[in-house]
Predicted model as a PDB file, atoms N, CA, C, CB and O in Angstrom, pLDDT in the B-factor column:
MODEL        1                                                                  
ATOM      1  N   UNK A   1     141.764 214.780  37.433  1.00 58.00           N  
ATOM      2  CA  UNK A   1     143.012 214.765  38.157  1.00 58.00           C  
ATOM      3  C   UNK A   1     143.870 213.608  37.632  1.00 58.00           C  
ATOM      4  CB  UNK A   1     142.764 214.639  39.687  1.00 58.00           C  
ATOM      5  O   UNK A   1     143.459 212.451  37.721  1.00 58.00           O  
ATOM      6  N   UNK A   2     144.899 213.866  37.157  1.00 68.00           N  
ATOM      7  CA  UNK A   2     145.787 212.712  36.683  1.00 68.00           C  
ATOM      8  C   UNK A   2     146.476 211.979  37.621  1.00 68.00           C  
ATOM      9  CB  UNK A   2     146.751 213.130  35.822  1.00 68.00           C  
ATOM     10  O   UNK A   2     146.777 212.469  38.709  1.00 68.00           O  
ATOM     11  N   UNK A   3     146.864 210.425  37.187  1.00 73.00           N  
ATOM     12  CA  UNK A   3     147.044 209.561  38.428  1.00 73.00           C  
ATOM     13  C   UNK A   3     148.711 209.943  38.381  1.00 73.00           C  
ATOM     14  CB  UNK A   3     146.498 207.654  38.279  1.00 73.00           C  
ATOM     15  O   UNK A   3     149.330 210.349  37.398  1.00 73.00           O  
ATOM     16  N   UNK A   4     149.271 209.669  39.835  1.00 82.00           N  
ATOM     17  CA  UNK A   4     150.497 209.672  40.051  1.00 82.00           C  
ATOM     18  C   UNK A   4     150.807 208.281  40.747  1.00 82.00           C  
ATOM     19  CB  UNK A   4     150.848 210.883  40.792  1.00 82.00           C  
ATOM     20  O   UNK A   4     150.165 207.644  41.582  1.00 82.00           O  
ATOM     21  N   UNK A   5     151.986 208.037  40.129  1.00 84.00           N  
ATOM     22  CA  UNK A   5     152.844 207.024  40.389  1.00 84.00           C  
ATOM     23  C   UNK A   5     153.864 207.100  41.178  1.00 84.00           C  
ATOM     24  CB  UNK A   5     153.256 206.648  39.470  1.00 84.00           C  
ATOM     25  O   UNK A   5     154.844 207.193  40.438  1.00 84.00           O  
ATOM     26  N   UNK A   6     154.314 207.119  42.655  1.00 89.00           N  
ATOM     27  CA  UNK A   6     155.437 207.143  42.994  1.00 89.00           C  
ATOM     28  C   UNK A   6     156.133 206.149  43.910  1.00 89.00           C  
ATOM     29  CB  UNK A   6     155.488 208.155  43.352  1.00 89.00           C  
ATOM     30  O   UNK A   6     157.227 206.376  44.426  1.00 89.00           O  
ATOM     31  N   UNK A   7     155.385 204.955  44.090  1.00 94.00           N  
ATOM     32  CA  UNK A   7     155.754 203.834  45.325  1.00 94.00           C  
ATOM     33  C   UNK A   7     155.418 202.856  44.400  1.00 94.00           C  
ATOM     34  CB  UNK A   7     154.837 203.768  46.957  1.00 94.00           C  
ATOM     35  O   UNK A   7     154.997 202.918  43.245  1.00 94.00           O  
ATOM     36  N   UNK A   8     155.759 201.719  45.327  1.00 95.00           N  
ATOM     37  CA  UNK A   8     155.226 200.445  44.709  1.00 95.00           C  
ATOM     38  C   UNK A   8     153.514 200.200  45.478  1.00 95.00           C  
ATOM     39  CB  UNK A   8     156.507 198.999  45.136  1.00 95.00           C  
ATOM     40  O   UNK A   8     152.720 199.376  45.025  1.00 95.00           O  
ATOM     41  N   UNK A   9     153.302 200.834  46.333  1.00 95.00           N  
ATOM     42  CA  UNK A   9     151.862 200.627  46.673  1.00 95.00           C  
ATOM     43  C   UNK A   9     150.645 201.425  45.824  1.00 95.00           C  
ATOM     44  CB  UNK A   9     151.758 201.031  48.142  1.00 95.00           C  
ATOM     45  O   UNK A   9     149.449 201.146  45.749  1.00 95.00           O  
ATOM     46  N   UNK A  10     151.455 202.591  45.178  1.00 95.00           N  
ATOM     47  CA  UNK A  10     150.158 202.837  44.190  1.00 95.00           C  
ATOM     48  C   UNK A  10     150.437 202.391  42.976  1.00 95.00           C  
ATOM     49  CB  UNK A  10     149.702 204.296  43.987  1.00 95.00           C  
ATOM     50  O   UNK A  10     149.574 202.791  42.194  1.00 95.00           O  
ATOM     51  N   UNK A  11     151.746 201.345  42.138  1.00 96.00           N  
ATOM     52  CA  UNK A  11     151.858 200.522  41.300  1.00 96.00           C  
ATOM     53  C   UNK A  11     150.734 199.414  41.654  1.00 96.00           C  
ATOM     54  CB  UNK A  11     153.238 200.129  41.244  1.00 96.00           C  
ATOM     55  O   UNK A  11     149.816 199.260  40.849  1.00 96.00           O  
ATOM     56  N   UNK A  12     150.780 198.654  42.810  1.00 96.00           N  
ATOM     57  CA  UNK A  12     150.197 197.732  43.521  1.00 96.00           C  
ATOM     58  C   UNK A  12     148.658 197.913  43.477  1.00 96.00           C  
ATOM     59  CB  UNK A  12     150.751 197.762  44.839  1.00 96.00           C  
ATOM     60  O   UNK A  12     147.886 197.125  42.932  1.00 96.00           O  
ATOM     61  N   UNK A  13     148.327 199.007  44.094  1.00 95.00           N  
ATOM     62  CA  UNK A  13     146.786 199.757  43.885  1.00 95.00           C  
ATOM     63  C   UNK A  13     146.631 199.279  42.370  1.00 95.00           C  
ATOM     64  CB  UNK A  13     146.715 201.784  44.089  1.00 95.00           C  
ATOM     65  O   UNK A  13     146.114 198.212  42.038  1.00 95.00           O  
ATOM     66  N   UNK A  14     147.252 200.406  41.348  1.00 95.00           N  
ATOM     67  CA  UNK A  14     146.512 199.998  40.114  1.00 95.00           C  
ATOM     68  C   UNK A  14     146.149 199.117  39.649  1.00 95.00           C  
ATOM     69  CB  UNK A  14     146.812 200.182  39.371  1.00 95.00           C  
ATOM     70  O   UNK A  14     145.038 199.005  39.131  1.00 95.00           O  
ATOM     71  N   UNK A  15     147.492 197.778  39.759  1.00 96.00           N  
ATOM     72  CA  UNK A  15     147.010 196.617  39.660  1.00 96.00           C  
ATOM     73  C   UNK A  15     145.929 195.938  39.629  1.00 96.00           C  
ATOM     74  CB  UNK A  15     147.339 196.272  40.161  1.00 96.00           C  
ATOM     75  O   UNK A  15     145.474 195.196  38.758  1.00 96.00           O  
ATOM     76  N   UNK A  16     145.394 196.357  41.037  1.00 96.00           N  
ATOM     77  CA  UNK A  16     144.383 195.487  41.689  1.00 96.00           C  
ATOM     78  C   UNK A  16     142.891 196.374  41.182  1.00 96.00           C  
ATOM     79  CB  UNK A  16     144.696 195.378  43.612  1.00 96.00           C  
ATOM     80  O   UNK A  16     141.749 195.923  41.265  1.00 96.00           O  
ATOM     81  N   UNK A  17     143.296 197.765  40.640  1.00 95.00           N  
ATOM     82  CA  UNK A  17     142.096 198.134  40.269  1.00 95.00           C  
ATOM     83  C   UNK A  17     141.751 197.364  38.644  1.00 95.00           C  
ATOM     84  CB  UNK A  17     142.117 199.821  40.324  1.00 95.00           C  
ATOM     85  O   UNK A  17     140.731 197.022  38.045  1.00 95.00           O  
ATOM     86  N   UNK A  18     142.975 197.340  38.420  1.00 95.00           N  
ATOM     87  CA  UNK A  18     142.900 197.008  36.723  1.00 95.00           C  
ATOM     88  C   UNK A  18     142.465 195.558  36.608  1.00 95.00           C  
ATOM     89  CB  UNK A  18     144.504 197.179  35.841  1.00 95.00           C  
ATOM     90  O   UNK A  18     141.784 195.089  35.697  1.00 95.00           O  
ATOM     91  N   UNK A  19     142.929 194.950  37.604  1.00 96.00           N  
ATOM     92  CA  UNK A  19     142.777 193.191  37.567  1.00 96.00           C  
ATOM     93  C   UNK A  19     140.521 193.138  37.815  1.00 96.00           C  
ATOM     94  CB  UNK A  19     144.165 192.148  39.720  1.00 96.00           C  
ATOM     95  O   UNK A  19     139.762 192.247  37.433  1.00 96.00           O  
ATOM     96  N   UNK A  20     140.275 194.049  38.330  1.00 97.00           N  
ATOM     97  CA  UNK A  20     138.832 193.953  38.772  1.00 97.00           C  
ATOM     98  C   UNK A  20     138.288 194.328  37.562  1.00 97.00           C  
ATOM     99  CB  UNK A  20     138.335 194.853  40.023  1.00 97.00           C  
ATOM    100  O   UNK A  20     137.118 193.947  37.594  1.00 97.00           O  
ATOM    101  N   UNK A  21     138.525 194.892  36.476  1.00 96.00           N  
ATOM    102  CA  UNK A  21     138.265 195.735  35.502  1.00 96.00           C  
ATOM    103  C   UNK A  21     137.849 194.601  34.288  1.00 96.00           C  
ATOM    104  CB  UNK A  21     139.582 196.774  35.229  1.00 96.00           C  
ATOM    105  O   UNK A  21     136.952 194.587  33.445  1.00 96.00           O  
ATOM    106  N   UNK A  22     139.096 193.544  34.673  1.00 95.00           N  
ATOM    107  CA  UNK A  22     139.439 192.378  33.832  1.00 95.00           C  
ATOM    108  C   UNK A  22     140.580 192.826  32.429  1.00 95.00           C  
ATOM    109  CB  UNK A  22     137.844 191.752  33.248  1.00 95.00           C  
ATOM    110  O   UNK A  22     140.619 192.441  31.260  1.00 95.00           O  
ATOM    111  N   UNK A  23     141.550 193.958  33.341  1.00 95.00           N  
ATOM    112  CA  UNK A  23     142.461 194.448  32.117  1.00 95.00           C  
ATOM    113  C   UNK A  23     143.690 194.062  33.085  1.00 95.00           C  
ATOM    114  CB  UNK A  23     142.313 196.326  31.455  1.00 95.00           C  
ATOM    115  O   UNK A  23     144.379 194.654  33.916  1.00 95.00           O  
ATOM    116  N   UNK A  24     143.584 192.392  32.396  1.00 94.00           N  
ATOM    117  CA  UNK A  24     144.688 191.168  33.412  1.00 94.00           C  
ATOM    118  C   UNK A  24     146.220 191.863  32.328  1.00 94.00           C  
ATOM    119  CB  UNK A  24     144.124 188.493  33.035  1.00 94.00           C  
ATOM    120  O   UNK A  24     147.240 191.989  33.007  1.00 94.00           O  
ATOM    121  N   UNK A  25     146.315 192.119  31.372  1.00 93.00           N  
ATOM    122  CA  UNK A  25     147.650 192.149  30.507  1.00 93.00           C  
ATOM    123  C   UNK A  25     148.309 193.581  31.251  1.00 93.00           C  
ATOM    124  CB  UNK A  25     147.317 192.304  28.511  1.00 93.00           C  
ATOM    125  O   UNK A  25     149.534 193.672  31.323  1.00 93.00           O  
ATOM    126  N   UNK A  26     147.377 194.755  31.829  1.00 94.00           N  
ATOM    127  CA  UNK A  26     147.860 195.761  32.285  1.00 94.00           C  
ATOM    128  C   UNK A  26     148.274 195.313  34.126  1.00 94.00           C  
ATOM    129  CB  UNK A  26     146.712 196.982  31.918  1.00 94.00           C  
ATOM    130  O   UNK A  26     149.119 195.622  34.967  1.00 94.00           O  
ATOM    131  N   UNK A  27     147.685 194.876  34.067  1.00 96.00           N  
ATOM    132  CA  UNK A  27     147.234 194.750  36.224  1.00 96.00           C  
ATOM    133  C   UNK A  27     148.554 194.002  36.407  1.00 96.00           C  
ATOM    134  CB  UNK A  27     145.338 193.375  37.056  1.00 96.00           C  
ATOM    135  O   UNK A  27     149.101 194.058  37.508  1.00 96.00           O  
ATOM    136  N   UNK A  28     149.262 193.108  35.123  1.00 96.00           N  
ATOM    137  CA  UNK A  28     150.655 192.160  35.188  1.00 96.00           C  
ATOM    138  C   UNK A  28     151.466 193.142  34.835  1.00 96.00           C  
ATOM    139  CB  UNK A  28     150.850 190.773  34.169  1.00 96.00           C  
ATOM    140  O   UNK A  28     152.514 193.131  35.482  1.00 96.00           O  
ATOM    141  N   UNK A  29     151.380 193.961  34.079  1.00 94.00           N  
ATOM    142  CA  UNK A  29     152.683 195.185  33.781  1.00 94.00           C  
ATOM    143  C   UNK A  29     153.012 196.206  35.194  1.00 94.00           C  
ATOM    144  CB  UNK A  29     152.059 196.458  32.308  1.00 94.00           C  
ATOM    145  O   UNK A  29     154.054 196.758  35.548  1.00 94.00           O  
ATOM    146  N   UNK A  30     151.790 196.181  35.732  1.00 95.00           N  
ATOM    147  CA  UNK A  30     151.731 196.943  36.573  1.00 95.00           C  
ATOM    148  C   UNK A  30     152.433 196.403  38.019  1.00 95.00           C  
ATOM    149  CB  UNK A  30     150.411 197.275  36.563  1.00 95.00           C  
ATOM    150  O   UNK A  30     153.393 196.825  38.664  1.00 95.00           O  
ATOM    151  N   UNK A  31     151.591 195.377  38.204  1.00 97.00           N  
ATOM    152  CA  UNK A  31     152.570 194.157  39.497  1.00 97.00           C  
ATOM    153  C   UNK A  31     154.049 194.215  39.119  1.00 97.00           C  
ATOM    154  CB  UNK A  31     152.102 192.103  39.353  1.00 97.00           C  
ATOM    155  O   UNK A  31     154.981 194.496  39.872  1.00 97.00           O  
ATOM    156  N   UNK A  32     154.087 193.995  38.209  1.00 96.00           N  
ATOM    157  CA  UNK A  32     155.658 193.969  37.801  1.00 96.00           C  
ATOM    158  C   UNK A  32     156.849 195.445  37.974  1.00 96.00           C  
ATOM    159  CB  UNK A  32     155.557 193.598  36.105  1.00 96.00           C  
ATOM    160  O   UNK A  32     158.044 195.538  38.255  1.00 96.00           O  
ATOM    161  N   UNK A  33     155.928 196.275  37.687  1.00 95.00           N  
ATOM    162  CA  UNK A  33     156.623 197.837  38.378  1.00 95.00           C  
ATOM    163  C   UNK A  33     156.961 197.536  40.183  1.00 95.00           C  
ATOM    164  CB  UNK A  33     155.072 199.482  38.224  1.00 95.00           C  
ATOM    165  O   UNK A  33     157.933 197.594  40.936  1.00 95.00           O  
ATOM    166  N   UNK A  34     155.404 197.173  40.274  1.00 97.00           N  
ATOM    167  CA  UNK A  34     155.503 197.193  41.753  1.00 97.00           C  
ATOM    168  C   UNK A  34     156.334 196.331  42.433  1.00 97.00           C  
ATOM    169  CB  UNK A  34     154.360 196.993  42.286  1.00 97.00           C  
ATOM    170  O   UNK A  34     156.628 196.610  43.595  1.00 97.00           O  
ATOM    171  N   UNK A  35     156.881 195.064  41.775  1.00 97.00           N  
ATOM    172  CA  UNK A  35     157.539 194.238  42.142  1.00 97.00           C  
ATOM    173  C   UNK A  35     158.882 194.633  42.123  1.00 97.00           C  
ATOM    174  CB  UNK A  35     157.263 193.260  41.563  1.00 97.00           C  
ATOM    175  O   UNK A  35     159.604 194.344  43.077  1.00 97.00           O  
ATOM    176  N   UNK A  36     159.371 195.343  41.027  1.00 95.00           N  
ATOM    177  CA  UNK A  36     160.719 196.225  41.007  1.00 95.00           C  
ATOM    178  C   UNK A  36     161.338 197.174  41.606  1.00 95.00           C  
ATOM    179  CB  UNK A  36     160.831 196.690  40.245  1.00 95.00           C  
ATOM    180  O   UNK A  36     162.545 197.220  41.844  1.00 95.00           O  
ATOM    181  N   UNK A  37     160.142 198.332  41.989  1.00 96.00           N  
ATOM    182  CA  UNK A  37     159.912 199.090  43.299  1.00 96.00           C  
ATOM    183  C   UNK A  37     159.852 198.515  44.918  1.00 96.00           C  
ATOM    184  CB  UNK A  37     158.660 199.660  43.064  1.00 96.00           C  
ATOM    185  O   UNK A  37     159.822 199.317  45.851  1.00 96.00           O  
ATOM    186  N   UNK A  38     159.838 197.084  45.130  1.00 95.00           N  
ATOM    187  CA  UNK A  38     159.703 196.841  46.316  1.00 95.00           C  
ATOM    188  C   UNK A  38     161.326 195.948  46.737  1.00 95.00           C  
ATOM    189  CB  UNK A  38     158.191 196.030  46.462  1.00 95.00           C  
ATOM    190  O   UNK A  38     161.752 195.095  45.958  1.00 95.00           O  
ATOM    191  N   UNK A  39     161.980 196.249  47.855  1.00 95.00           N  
ATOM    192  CA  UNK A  39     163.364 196.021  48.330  1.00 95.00           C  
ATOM    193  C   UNK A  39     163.435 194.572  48.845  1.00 95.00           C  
ATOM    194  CB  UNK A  39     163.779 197.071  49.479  1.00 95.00           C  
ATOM    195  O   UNK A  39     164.508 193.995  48.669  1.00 95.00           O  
ATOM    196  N   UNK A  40     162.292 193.808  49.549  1.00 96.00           N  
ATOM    197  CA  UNK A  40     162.223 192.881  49.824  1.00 96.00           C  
ATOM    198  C   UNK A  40     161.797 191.940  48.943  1.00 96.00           C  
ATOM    199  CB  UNK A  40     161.788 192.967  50.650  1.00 96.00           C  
ATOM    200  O   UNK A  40     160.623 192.098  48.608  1.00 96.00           O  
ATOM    201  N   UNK A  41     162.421 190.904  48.396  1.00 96.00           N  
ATOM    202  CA  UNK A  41     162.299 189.912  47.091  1.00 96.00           C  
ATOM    203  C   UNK A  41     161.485 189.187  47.543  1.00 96.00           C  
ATOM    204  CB  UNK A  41     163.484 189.090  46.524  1.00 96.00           C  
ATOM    205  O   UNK A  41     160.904 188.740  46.554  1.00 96.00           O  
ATOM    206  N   UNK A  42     160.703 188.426  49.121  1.00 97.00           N  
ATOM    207  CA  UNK A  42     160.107 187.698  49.733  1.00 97.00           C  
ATOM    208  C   UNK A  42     158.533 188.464  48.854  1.00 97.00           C  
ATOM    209  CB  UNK A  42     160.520 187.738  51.489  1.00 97.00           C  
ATOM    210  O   UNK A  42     157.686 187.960  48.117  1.00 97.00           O  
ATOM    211  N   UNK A  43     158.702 189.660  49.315  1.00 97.00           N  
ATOM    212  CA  UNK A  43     157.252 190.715  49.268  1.00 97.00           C  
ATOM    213  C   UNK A  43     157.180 190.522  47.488  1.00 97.00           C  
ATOM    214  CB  UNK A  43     157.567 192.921  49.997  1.00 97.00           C  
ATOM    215  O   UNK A  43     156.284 189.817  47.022  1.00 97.00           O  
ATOM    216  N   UNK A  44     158.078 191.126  46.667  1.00 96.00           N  
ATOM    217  CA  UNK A  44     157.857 190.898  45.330  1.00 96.00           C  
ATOM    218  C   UNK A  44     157.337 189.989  44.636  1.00 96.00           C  
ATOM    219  CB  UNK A  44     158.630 190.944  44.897  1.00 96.00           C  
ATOM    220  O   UNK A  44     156.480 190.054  43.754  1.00 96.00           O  
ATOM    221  N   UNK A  45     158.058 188.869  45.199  1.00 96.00           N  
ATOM    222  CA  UNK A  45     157.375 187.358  44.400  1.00 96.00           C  
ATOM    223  C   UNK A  45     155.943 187.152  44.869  1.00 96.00           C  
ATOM    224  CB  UNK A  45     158.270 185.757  44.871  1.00 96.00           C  
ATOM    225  O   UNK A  45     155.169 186.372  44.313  1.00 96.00           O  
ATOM    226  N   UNK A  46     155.660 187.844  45.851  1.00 97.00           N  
ATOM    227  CA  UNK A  46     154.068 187.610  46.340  1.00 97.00           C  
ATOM    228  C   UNK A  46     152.958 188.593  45.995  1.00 97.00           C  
ATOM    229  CB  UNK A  46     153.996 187.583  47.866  1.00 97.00           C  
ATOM    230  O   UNK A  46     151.784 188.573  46.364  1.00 97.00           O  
ATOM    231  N   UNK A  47     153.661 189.552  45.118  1.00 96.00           N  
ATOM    232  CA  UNK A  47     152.785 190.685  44.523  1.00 96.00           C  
ATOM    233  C   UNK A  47     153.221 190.108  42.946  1.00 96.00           C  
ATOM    234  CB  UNK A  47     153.294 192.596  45.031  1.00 96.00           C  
ATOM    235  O   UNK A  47     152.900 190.919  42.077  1.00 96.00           O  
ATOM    236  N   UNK A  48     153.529 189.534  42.702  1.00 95.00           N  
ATOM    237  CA  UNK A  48     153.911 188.817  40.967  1.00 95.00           C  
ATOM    238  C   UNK A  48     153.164 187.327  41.314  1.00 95.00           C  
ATOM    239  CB  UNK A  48     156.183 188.538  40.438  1.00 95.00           C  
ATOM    240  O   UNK A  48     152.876 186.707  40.290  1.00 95.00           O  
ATOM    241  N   UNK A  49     152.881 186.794  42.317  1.00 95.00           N  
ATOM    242  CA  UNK A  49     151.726 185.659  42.467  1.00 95.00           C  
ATOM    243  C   UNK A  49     151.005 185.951  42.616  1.00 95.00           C  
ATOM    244  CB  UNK A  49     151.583 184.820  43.145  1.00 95.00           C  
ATOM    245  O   UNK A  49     150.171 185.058  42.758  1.00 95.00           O  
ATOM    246  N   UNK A  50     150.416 187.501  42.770  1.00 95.00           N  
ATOM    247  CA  UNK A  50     149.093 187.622  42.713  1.00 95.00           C  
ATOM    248  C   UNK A  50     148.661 187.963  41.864  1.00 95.00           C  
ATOM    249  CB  UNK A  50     148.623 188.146  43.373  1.00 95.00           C  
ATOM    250  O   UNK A  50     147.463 188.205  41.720  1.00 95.00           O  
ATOM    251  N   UNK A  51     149.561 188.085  41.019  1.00 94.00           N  
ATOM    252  CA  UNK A  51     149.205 188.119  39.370  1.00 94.00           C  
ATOM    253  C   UNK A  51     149.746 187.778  38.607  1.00 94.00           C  
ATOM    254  CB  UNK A  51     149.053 189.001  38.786  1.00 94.00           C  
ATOM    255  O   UNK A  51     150.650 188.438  38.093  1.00 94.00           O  
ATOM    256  N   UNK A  52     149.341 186.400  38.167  1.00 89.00           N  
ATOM    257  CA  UNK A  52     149.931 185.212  37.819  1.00 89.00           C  
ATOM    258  C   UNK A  52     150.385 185.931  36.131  1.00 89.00           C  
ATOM    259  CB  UNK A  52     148.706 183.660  37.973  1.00 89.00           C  
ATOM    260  O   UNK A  52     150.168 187.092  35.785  1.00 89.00           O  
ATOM    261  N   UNK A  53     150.844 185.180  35.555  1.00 85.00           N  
ATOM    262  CA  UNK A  53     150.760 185.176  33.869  1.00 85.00           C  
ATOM    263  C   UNK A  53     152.044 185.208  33.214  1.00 85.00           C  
ATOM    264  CB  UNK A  53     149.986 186.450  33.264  1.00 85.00           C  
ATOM    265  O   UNK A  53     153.000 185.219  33.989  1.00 85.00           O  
ATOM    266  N   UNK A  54     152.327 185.226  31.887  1.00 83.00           N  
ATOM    267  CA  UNK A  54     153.811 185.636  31.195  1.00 83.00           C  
ATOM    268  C   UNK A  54     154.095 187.122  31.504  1.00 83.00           C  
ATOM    269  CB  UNK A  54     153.826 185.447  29.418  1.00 83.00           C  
ATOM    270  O   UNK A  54     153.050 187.700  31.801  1.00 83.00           O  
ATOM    271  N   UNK A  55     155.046 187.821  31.524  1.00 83.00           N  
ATOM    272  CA  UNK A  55     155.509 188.826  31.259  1.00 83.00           C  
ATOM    273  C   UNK A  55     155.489 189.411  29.961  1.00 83.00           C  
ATOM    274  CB  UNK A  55     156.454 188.728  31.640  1.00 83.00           C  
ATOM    275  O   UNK A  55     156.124 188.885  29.047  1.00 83.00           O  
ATOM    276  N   UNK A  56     154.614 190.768  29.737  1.00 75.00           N  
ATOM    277  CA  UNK A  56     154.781 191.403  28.789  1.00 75.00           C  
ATOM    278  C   UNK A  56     155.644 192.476  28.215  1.00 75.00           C  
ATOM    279  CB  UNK A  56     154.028 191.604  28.777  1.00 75.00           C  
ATOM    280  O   UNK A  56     155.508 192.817  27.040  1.00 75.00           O  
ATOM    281  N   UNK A  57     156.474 192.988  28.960  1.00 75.00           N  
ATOM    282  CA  UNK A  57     157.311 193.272  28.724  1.00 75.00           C  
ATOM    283  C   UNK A  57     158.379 193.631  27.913  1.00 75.00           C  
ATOM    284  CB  UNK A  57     157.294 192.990  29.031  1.00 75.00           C  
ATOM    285  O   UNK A  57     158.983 192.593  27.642  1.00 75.00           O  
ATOM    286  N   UNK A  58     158.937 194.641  27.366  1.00 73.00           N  
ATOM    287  CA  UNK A  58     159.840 194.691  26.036  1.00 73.00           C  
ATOM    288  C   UNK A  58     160.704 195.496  26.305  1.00 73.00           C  
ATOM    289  CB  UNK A  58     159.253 195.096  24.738  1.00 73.00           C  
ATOM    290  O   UNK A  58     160.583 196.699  26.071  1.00 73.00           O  
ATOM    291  N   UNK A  59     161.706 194.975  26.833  1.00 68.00           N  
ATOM    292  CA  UNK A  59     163.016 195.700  27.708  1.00 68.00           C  
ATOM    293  C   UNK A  59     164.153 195.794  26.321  1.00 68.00           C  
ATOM    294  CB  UNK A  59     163.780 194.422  29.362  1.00 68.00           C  
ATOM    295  O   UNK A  59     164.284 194.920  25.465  1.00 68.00           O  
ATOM    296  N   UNK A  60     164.645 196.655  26.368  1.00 64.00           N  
ATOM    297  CA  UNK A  60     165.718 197.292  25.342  1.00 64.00           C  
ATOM    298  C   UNK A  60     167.348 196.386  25.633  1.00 64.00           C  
ATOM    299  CB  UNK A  60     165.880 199.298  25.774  1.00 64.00           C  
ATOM    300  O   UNK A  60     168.345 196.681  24.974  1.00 64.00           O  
TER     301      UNK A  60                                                      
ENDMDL                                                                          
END                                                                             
């Protein structure tokens, strides 16, 4: 069954599955969706501290 993406809580989920995995470079790409997906900036910065690191990222 292929995964679906449509909130920031199953961005958030993956994260936290990927961070247990120890695939920290994905679990930060991923927080970072979820952080973009979420309306409250209080809530964002606290789902991007829970996964600390640089941004990988390669925005056009």
């Amino acid at each position: 069954m292929p995964l679906t993406f449509n909130t920031a809580a199953d961005y958030l989920s993956a994260a936290r599955q990927m961070a247990v995995t120890g695939r920290t470079t994905l679990a930060r790409l991923l927080a970072e969706e979820a952080a973009d997906r979420t309306s409250d900036p209080g809530e964002a910065a606290r789902i991007l501290r829970e996964f600390p690191g640089p941004s990988e990222r390669q925005e056009d």
